[in-house]
C-alpha positions as CSV (number, residue, x, y, z in Angstrom):
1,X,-5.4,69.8,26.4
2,X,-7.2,71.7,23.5
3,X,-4.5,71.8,21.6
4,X,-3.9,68.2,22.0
5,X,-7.7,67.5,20.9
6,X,-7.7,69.8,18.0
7,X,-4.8,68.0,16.8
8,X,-6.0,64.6,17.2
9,X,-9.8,65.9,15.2
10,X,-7.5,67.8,12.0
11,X,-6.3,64.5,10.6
12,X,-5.8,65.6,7.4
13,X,-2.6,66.6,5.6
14,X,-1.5,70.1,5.0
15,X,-1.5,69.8,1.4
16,X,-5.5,69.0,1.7
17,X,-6.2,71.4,3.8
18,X,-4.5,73.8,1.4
19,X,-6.3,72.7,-1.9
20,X,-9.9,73.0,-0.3
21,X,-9.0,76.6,1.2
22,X,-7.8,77.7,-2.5
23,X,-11.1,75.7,-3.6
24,X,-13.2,77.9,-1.6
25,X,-11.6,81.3,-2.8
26,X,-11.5,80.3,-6.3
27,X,-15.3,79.5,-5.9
28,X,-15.6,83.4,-3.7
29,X,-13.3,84.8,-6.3
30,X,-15.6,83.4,-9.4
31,X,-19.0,83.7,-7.6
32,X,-19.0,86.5,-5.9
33,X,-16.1,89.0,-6.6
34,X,-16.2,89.0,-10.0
35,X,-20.0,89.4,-10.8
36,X,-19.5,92.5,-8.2
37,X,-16.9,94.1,-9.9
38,X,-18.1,93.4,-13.4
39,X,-21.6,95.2,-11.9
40,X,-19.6,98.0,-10.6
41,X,-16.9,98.4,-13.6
42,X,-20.4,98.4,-16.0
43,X,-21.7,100.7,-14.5
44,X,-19.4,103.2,-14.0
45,X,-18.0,102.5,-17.5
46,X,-19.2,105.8,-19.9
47,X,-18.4,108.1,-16.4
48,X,-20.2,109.5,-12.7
49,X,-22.0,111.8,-15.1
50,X,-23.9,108.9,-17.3
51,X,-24.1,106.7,-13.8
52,X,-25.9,109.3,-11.9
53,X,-28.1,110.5,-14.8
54,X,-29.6,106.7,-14.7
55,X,-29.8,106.8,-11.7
56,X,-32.0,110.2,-11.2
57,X,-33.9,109.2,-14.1
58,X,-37.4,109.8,-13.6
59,X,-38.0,106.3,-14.0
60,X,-35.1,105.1,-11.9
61,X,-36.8,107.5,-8.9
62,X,-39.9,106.5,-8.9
63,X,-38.7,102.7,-9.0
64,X,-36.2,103.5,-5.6
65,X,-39.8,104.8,-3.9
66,X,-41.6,102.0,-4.7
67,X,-39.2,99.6,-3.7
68,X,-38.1,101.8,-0.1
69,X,-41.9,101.7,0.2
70,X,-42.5,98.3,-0.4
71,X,-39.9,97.1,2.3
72,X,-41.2,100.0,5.1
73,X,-44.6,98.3,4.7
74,X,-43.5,94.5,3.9
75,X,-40.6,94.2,7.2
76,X,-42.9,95.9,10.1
77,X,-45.3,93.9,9.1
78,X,-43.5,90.8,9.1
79,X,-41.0,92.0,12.1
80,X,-45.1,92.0,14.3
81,X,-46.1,88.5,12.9
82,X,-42.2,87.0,13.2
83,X,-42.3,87.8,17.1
84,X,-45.8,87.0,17.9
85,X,-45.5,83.7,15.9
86,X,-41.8,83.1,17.6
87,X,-43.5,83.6,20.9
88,X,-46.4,81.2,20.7
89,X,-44.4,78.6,19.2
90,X,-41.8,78.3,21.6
91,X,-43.7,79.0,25.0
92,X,-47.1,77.8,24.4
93,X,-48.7,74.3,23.2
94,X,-51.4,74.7,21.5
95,X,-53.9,72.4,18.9
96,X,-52.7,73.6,15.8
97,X,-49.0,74.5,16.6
98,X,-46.9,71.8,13.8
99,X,-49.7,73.6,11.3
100,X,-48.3,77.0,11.8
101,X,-44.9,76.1,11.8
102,X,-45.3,74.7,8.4
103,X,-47.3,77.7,7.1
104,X,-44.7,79.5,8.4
105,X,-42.1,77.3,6.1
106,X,-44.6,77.4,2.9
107,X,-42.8,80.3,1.0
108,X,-39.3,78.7,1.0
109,X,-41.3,75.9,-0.6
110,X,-43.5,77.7,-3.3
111,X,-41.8,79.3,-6.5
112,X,-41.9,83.0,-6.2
113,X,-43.3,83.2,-9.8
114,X,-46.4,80.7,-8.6
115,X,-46.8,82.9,-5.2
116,X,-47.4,85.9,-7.5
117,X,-49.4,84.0,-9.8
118,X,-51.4,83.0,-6.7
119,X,-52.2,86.7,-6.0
120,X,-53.4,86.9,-9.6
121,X,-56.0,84.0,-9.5
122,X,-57.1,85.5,-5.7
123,X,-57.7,89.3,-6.6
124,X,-57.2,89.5,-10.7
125,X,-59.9,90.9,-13.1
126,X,-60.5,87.1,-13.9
127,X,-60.0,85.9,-9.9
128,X,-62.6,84.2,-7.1
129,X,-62.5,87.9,-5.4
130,X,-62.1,90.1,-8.9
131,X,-65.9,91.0,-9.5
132,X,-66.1,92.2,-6.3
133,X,-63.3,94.1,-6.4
134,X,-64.1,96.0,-9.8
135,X,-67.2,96.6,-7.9
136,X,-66.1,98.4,-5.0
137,X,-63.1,100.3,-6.9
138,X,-60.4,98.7,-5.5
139,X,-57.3,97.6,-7.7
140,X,-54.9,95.1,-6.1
141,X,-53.2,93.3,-8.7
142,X,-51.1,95.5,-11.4
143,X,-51.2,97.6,-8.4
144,X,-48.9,98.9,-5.3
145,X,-51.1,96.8,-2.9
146,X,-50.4,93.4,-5.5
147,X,-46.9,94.2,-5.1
148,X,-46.8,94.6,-1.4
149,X,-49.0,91.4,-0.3
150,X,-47.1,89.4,-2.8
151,X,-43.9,90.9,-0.7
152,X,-45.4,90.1,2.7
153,X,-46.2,86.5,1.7
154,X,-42.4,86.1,0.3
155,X,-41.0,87.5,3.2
156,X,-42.8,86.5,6.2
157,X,-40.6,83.5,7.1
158,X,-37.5,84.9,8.1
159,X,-38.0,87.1,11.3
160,X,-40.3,84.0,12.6
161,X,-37.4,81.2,11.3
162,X,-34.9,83.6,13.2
163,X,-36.4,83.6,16.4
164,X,-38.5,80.6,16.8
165,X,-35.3,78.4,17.7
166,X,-33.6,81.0,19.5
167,X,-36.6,81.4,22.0
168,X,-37.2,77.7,22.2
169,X,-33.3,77.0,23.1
170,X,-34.1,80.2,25.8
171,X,-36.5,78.1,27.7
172,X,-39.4,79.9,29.8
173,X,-37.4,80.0,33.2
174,X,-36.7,83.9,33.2
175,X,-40.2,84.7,32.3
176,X,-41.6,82.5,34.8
177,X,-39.2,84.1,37.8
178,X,-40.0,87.5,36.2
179,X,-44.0,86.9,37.1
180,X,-43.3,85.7,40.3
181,X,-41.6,88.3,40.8
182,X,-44.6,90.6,40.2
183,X,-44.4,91.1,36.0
184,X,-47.7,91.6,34.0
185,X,-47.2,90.0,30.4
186,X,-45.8,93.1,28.7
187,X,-43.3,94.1,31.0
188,X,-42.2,90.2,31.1
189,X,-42.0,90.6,27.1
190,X,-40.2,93.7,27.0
191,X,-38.1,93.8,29.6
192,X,-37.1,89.7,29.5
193,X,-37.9,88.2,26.2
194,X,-37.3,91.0,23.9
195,X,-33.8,92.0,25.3
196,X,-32.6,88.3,25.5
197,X,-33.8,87.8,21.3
198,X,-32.4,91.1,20.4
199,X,-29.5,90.3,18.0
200,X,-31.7,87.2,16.6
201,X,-34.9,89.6,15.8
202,X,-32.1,92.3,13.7
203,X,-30.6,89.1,12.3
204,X,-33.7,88.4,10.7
205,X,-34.9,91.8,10.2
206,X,-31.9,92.3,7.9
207,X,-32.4,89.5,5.8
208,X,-36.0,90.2,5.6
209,X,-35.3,93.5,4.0
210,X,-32.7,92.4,2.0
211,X,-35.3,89.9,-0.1
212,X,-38.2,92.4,0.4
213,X,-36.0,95.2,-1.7
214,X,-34.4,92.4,-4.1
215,X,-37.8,89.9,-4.5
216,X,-38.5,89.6,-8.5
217,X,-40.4,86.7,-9.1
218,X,-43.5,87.3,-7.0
219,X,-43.3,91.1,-7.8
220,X,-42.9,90.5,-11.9
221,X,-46.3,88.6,-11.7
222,X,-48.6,90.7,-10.1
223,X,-46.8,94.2,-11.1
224,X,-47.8,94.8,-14.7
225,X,-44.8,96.2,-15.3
226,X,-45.9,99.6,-15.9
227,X,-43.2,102.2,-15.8
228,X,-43.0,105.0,-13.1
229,X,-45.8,102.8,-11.1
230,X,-45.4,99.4,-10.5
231,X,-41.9,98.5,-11.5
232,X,-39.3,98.0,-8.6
233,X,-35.2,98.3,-8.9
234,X,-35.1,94.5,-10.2
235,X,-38.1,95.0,-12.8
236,X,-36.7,98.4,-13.7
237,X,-33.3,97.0,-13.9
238,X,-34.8,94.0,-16.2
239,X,-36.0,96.6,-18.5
240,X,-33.6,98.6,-19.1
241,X,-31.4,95.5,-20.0
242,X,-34.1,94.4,-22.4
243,X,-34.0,97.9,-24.1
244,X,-29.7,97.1,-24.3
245,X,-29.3,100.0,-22.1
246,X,-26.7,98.2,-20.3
247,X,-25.1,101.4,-18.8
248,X,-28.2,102.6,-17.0
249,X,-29.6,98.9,-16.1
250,X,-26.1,98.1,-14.4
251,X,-26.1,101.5,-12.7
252,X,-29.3,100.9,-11.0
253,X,-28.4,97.2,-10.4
254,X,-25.6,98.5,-8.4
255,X,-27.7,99.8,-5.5
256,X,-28.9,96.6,-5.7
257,X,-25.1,95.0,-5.2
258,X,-24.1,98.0,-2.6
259,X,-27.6,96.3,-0.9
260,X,-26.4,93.0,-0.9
261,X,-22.4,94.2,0.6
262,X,-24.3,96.2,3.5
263,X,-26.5,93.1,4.4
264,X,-23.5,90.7,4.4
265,X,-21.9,93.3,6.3
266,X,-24.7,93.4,9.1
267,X,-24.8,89.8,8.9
268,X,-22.0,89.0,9.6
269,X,-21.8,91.4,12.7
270,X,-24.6,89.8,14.0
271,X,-24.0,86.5,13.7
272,X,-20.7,87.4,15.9
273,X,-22.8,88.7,18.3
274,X,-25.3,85.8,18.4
275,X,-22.0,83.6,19.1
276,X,-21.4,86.0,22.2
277,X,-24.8,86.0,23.3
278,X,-24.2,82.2,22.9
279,X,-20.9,81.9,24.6
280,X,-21.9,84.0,27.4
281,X,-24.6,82.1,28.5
282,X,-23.1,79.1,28.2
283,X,-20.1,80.2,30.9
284,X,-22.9,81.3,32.8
C-alpha cells in the first residue's frame, strides 16, 4: 500500500529527478566543499611547522581563550534562560506571553553589527550609562564583559527556539499525572520534562555554541580590536588577513571550519534522534 502511494505522490520523471539531485551537489560541491578545502589546503600550504606556529602564536592563544571563554559564559547562560523561557511559554498563560516570544525572536531580526553598536550607545564612554561607569571603574565596552553581553544577546534565541515548540507539541499530561502522583515541581521538571526535551535542549545547545564561538559582527563592534585582549578567532583571523598573512589567518580560520564539521556532525545526529523520539511517540 505504501509503495503504491509513494508512487502515485513522485510524479515526476527520472530524468528530473536526476537533474535536481546533481543540482543540489553541484550547489554542496561549490558551497560548501570547496571553500573547506581551499581553507584547509591554505592553511597547510608552507607545512605543519608554519600551521602550528600560527596557531601557538601568542596572539592566536590568547584569541582561542577569549573565544573558549566567551562561549563557557555566553551558552550556560543562555542554556538557564532557553529552558525557563521554553517552560513558561509552553505550559503557562500569562499577560505578557506573545511579548516574550517576540523578544525572544528580536536578534534573528536585528543586524549583528547594530546589536553591538547598541551595546556601545548603552555602556560607551559617550553612552546613557558611560559617566557612571567611568565613575565606578568599570569598563564594559572595548572590554571582555562588551564582548560577552553582546554574545549573550546574539545567542539567546536558539536554546528557547529549540524547545519552545518541542514542549508545546509535549502537552502538560505527564506532568500533570506526575503531581498527582505525589511530584513537587522540581522532581516533575527533572525527572519528566527534562528527560522528554533532552535531544531538543543539546540540539540547541550546539547551535548556540556554534554562533557564540563564530559571532563577528556584534563582537567587532564593541571589541576594540585590541590584540592579545579583546580579539576573538574571527577578529584575529580578520587581521591577520588584513596584514596579507594569509598562511597564519587561514590556519587559525581552520579551527573555525573543523568547528563548523563537528557542529554539522552533532546536528545531524541529533536531529536523527529527534525523529526517533518523534517516531516513538507517535507508535505509542
Amino acid at each position: 500500500m505504501s509503495s503504491t502511494l509513494t508512487s502515485h505522490i513522485r510524479t515526476e520523471p527520472t530524468w528530473i529527478r536526476i537533474i535536481l539531485t546533481m543540482l543540489a551537489l553541484l550547489f554542496l560541491i561549490g558551497f560548501l566543499f570547496m571553500p573547506l578545502l581551499l581553507v584547509f589546503s591554505q592553511a597547510l600550504d608552507k607545512g605543519l611547522a608554519a600551521y602550528f606556529k600560527a596557531l601557538l602564536e601568542p596572539n592566536a592563544l590568547a584569541a582561542i581563550r577569549l573565544t573558549l571563554l566567551t562561549a563557557a559564559i555566553a551558552v550556560p547562560a543562555n542554556l538557564l534562560f532557553g529552558i525557563s523561557a521554553a517552560w513558561c511559554i509552553a505550559k503557562f498563560e500569562f499577560p505578557g506571553k506573545s511579548l516574550l516570544l517576540t523578544l525572544i525572536d528580536l536578534p534573528f531580526s536585528v543586524s549583528p553589527v547594530v546589536s553591538g553598536l547598541i551595546y556601545v550607545l548603552l555602556f560607551g564612554a559617550q553612552g546613557w550609562f558611560g559617566p557612571w561607569l567611568q565613575e565606578h571603574d568599570i569598563k564594559l565596552i572595548f572590554a571582555v564583559p562588551g564582548i560577552v553581553l553582546a554574545t549573550v544577546f546574539i545567542t539567546f534565541p536558539f536554546v528557547a527556539r529549540e524547545l519552545i515548540p518541542l514542549m508545546q507539541a509535549q502537552g502538560s499530561e505527564e506532568e500533570e499525572a506526575a503531581i498527582m502522583l505525589g511530584a513537587s515541581g522540581w522532581q516533575t521538571f527533572w525527572r519528566v520534562t527534562l528527560p522528554n526535551v533532552r535531544w531538543g535542549l543539546l540540539y540547541g545547545v550546539v547551535l548556540c555554541n556554534a554562533r557564540a564561538m563564530g559571532e563577528f559582527g556584534a563582537v567587532s563592534v564593541v571589541s576594540g580590536h585590541i590584540r592579545g585582549l579583546t580579539n576573538t578567532i574571527p577578529l584575529h583571523v580578520e587581521i591577520l588577513y588584513n596584514e596579507y598573512n594569509s598562511t597564519a589567518a587561514f590556519a587559525v580560520a581552520s579551527l573555525l571550519a573543523l568547528l563548523a564539521l563537528i557542529t554539522l556532525a552533532a546536528k545531524s545526529l541529533l536531529e536523527w534522534q529527534l525523529h526517533r523520539q518523534a517516531q516513538s511517540r507517535a507508535n505509542d
